[in-house]
GUVEX-38991 format. One record per residue (C-alpha): residue number from 1; residue in three letters; z, y, x. Coordinates in pm, 1 decimal, padded with zeros to 6 digits. Layout:
<node NUM ALA <Z Y X>>;
...
REM end
This chain:
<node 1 UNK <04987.4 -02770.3 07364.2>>;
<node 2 UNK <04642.7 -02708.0 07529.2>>;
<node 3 UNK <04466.3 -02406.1 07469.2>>;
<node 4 UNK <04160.8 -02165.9 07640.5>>;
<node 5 UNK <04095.2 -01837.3 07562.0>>;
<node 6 UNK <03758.0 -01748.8 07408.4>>;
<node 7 UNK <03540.0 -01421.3 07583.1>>;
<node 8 UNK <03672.0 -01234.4 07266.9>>;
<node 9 UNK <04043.1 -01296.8 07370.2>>;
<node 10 UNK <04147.0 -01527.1 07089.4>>;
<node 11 UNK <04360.8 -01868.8 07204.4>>;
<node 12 UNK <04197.8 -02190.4 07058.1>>;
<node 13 UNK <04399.4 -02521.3 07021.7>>;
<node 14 UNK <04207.8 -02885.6 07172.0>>;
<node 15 UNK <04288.9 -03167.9 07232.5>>;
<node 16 UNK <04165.1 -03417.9 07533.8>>;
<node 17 UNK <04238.6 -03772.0 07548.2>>;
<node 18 UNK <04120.2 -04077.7 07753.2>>;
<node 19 UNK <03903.7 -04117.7 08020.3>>;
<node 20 UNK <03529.1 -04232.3 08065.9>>;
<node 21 UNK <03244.5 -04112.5 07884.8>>;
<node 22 UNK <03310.3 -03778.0 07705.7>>;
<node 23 UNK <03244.2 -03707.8 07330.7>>;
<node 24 UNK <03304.4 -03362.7 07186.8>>;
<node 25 UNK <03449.5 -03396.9 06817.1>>;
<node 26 UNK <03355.0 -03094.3 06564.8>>;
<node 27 UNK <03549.6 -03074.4 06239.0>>;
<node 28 UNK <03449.3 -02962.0 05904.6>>;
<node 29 UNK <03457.8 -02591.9 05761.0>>;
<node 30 UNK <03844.1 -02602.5 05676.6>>;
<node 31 UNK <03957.7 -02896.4 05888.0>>;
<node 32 UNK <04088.0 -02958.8 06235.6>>;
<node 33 UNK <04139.4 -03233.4 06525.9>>;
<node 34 UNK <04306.7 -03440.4 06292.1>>;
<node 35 UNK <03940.6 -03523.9 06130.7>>;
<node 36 UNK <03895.8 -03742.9 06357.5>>;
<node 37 UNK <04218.2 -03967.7 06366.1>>;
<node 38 UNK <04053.2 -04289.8 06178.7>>;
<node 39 UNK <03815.5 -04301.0 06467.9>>;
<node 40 UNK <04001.2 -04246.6 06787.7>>;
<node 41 UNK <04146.7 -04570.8 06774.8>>;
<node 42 UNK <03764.5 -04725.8 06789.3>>;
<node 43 UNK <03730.1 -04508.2 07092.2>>;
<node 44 UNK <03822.6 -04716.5 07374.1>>;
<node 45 UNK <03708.0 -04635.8 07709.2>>;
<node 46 UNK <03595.3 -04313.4 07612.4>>;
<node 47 UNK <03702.1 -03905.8 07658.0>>;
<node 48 UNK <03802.0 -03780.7 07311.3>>;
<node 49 UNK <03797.3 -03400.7 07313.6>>;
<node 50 UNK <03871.8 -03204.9 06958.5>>;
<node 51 UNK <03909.2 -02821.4 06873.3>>;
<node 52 UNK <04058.8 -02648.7 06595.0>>;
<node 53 UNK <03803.1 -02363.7 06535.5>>;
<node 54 UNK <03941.0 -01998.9 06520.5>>;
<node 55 UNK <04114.2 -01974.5 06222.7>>;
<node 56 UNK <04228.6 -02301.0 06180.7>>;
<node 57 UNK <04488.8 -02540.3 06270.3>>;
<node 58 UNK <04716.2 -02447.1 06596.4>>;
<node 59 UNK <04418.9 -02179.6 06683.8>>;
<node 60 UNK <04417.2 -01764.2 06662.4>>;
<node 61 UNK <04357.1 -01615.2 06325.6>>;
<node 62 UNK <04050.3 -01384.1 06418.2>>;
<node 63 UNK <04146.3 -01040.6 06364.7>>;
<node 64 UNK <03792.1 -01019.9 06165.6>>;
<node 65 UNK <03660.6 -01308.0 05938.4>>;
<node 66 UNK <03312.4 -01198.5 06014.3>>;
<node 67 UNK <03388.6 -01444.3 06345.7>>;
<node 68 UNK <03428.2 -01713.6 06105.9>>;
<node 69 UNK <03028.6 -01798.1 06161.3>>;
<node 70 UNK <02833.5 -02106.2 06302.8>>;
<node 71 UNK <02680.9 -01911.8 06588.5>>;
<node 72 UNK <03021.3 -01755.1 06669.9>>;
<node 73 UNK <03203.4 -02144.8 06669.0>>;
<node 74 UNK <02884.8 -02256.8 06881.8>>;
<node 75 UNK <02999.1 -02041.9 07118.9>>;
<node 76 UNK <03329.8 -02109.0 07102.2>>;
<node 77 UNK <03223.8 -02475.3 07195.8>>;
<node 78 UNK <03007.5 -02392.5 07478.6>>;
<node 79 UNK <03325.9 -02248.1 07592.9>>;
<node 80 UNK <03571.4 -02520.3 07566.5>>;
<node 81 UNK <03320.6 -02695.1 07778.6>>;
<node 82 UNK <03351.4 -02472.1 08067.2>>;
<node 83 UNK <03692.3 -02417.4 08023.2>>;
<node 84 UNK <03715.9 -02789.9 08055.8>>;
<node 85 UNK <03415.1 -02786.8 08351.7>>;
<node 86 UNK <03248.8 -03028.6 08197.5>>;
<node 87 UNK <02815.7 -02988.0 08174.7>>;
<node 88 UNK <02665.3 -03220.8 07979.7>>;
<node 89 UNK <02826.3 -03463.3 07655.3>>;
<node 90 UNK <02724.6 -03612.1 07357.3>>;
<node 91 UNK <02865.9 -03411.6 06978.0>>;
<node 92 UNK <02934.6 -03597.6 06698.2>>;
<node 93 UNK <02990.0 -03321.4 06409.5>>;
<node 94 UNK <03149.1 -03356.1 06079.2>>;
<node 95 UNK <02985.9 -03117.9 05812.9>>;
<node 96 UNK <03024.0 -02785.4 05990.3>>;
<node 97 UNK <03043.8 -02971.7 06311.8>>;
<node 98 UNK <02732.6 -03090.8 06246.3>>;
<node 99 UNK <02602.1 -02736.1 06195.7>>;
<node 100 UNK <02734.0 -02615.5 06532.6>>;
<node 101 UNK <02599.0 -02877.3 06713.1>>;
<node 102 UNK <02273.4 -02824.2 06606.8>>;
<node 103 UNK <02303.8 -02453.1 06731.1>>;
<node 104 UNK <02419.2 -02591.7 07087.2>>;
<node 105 UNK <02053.2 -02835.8 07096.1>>;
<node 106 UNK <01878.6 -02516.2 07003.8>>;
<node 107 UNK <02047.3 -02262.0 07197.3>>;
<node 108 UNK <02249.3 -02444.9 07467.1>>;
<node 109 UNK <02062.6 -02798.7 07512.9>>;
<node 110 UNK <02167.5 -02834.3 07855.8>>;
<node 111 UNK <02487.1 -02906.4 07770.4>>;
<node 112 UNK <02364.4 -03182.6 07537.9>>;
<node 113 UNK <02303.4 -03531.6 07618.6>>;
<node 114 UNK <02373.5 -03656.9 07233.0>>;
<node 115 UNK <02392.1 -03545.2 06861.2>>;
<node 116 UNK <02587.2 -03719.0 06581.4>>;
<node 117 UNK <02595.5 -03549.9 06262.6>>;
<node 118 UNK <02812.0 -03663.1 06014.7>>;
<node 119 UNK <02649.6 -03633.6 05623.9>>;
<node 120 UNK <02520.1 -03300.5 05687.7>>;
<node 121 UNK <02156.4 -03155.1 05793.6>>;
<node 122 UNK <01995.1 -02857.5 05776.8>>;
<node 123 UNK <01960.6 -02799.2 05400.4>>;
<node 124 UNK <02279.2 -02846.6 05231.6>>;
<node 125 UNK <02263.1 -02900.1 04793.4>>;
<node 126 UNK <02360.9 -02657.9 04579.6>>;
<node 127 UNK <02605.0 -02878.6 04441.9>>;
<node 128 UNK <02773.4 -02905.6 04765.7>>;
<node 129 UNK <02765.0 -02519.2 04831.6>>;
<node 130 UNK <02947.2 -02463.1 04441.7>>;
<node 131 UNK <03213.4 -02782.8 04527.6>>;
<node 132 UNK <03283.0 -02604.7 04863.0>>;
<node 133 UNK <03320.4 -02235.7 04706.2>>;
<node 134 UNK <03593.1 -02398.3 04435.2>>;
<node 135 UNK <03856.3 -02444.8 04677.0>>;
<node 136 UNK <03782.6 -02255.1 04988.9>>;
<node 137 UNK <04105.1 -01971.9 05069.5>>;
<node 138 UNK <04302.0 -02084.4 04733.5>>;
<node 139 UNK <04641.8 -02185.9 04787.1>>;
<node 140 UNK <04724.9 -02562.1 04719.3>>;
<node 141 UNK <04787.6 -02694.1 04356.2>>;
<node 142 UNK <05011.2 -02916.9 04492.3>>;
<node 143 UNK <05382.6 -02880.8 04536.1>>;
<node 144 UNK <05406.9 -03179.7 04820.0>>;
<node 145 UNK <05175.2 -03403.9 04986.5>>;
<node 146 UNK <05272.8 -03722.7 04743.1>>;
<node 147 UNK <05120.4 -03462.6 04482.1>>;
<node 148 UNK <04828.6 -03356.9 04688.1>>;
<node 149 UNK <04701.7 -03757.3 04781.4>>;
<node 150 UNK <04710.0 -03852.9 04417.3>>;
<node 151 UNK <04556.7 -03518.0 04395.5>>;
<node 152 UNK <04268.2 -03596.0 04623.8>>;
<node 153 UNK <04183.8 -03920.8 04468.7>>;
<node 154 UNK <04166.9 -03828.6 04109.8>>;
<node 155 UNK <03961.8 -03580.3 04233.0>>;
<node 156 UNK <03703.2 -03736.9 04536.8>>;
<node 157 UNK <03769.5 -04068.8 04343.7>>;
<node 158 UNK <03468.3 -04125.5 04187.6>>;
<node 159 UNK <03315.8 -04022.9 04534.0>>;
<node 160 UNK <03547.8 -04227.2 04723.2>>;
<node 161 UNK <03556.1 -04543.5 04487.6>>;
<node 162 UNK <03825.6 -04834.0 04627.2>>;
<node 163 UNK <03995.8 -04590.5 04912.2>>;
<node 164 UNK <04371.8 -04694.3 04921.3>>;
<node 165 UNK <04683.2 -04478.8 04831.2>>;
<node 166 UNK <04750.9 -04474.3 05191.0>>;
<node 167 UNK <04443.2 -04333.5 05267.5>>;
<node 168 UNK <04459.8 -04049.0 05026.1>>;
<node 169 UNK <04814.6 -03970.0 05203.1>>;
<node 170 UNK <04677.0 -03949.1 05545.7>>;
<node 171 UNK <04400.0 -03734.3 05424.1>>;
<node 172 UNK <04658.4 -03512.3 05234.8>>;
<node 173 UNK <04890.1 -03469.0 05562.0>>;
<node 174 UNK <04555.6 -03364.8 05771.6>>;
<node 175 UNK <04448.2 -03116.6 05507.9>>;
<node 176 UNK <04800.4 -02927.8 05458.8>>;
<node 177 UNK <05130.5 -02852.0 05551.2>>;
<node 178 UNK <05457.4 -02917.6 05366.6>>;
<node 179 UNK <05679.3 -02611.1 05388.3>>;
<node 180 UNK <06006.3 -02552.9 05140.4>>;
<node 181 UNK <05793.7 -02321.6 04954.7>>;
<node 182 UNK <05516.9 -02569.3 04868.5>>;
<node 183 UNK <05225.3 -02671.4 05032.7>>;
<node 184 UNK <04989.6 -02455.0 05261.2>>;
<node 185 UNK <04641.7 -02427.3 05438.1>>;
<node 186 UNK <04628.8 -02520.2 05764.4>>;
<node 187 UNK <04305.1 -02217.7 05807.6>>;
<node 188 UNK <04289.3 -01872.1 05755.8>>;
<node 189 UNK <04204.6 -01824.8 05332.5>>;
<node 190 UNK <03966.9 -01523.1 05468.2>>;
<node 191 UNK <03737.7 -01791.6 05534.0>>;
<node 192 UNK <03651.8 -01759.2 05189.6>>;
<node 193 UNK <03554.0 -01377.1 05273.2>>;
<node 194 UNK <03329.6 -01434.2 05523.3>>;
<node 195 UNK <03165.3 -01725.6 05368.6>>;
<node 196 UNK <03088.6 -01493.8 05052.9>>;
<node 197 UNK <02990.2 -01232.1 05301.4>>;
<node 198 UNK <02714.4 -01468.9 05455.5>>;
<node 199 UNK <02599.1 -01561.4 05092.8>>;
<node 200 UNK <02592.4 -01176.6 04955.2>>;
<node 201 UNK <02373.5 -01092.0 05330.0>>;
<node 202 UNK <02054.3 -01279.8 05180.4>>;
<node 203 UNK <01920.6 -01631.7 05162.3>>;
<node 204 UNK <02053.1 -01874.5 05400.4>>;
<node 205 UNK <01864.7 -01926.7 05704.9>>;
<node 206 UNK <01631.6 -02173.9 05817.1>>;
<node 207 UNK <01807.7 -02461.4 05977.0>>;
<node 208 UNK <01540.4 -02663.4 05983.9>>;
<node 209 UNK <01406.5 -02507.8 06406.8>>;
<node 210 UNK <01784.6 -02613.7 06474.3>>;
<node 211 UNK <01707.8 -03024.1 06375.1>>;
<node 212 UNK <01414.9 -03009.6 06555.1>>;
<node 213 UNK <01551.3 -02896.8 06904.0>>;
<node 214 UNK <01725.9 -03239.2 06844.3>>;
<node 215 UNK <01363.3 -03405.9 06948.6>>;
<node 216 UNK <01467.1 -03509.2 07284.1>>;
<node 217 UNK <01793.0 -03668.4 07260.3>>;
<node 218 UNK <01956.5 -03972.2 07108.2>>;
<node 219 UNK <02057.7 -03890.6 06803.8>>;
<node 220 UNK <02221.4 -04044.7 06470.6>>;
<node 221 UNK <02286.5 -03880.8 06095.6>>;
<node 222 UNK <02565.5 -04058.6 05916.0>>;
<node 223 UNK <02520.6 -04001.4 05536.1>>;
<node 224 UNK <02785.5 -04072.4 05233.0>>;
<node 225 UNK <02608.2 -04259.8 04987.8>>;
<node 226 UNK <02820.6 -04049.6 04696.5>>;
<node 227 UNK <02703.7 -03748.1 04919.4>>;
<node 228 UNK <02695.0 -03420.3 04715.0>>;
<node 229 UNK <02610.3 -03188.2 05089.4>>;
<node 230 UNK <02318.1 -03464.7 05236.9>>;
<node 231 UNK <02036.0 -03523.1 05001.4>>;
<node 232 UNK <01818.7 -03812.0 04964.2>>;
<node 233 UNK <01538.3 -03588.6 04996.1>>;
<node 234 UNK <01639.3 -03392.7 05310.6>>;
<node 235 UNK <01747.3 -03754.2 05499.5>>;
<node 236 UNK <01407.8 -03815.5 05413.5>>;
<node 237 UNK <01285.0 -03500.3 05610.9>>;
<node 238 UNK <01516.6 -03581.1 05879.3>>;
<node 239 UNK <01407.5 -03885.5 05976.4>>;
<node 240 UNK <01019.6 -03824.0 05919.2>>;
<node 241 UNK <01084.8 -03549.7 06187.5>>;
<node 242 UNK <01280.9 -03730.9 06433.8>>;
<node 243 UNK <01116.1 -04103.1 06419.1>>;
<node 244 UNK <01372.6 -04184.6 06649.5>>;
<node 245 UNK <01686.0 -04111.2 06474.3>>;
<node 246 UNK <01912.3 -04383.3 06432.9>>;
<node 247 UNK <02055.4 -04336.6 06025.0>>;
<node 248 UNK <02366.0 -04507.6 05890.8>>;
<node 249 UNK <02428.4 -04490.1 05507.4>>;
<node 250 UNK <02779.7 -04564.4 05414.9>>;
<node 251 UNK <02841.5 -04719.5 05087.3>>;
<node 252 UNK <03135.3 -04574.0 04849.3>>;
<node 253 UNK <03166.9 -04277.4 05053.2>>;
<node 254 UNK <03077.5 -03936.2 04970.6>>;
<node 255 UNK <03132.7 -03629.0 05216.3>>;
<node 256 UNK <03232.3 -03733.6 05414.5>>;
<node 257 UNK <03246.5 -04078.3 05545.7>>;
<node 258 UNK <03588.7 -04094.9 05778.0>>;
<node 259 UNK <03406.7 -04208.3 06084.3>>;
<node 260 UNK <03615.5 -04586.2 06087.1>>;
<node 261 UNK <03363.1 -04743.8 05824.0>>;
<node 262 UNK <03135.5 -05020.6 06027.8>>;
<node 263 UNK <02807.7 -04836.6 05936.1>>;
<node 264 UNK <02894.2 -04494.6 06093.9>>;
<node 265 UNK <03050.3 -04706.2 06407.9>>;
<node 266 UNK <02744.4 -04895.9 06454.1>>;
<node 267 UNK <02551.9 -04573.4 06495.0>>;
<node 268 UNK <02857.0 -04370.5 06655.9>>;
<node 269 UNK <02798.7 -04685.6 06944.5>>;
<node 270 UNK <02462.4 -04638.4 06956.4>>;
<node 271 UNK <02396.0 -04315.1 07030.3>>;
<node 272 UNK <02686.4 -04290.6 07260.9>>;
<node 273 UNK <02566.6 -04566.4 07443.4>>;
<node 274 UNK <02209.2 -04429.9 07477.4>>;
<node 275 UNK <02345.3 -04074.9 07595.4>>;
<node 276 UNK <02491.0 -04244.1 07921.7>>;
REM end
């Protein structure tokens, strides 16, 4: 199993496969390297590289949830890359990911030579925020994974509209693990404290200075048509401010789109390409 240890002593789990061209994956809030399995095999010729963040998957529980923050995981990243000796690579960033790889363009951008985001920017909807807050740190319904994929499409369904059976089992398998007593999260639940604690510590901050610093690179914003976390209105924003971006809406998806769908390849291809 690989594995670095961060400045703050806690053991983080990665994953780095193929050779060529390297492309740092960044999961969403409560997911790991498995978020990325529908698109690895579209990868060819490429260096896949994947983290579970603290506090999830195979990685450390941090003795304090307070660590459980963007500017925390950013760092986290930036660290990986060392660990790895690796400068400069293009991020594509699911949700979260997305979130943390803004922070590296504003705070680390010579590390940078790409940004994907995947159906998230820098204002994310209410809606979204109240979804996320339902389930974050509460045990599984579920008693098996079987339960948990018809689960998962009665509930992202209507989001989701035509996604397979099989599908909805892969998804399950990623999201949780199957124990004798029942199902269980694959993060720390104290990820619920220390999102709550970020909420109760005053209005969120302004995300927008973190787009921006994505000015002078190649960079692409995948959005979920069914998309409760990406507006309308702030793709909008995003792409009057970067009139460069390269934008791929993906039809009966909401968030998020699973990365194999043509329209986020296209751009996933693109930007890669252009970050050579």
């Amino acid at each position: 199993m690989a594995e670095f240890t961060t400045s703050d002593g806690l053991r983080l789990h990665y994953e780095d496969t193929g050779s060529g061209q390297p492309l740092l994956c960044l999961a969403g809030l409560t997911r790991t390297t498995r978020d990325f399995d529908f698109l690895a095999p579209h990868l060819g010729g490429l260096r896949m590289i994947a983290m579970d963040y603290r506090g999830r998957g195979r990685s450390d529980r941090a003795p304090d949830p307070a660590s459980y923050d963007v500017m925390r995981e950013m760092r986290d990243a930036v660290e990986l890359l060392d660990h790895l000796g690796l400068g400069r690579l293009t991020v594509l960033g699911t949700s979260r990911g997305g979130l943390i790889a803004m922070a590296m363009a504003a705070m680390a951008p010579d590390r940078l030579t790409g940004v994907i985001l995947n159906d998230v920017g820098p204002e994310i909807s209410a809606e979204g925020i109240a979804r996320i807050m339902d389930y974050v740190g509460r045990p599984p319904v579920w008693r098996d994974l079987d339960s948990a994929a018809a689960g998962l499409a009665e509930a992202l369904g209507p989001q989701f509209p035509g996604v397979p059976p099989t599908r909805w089992r892969a998804v399950a398998a990623a999201q949780f693990d199957e124990t004798p007593e029942g199902l269980q999260l694959r993060y720390d639940p104290r990820l619920r404290e220390a999102l709550a604690a970020q909420a109760e510590a005053g209005p969120p901050p302004d995300l927008w200075p973190l787009f921006d610093a994505l000015k002078p690179l190649p960079a692409g914003v995948l959005r979920g048509a069914n998309s409760d976390i990406l507006s309308v209105q702030t793709l909008a924003e995003m792409r009057r401010r970067h009139p460069g971006l390269h934008v791929g809406e993906i039809p009966d998806r909401g968030h998020a789109p699973f990365l194999d769908e043509p329209e986020s390849l296209a751009v996933i291809h693109t930007v890669l390409r252009l970050a050579r």
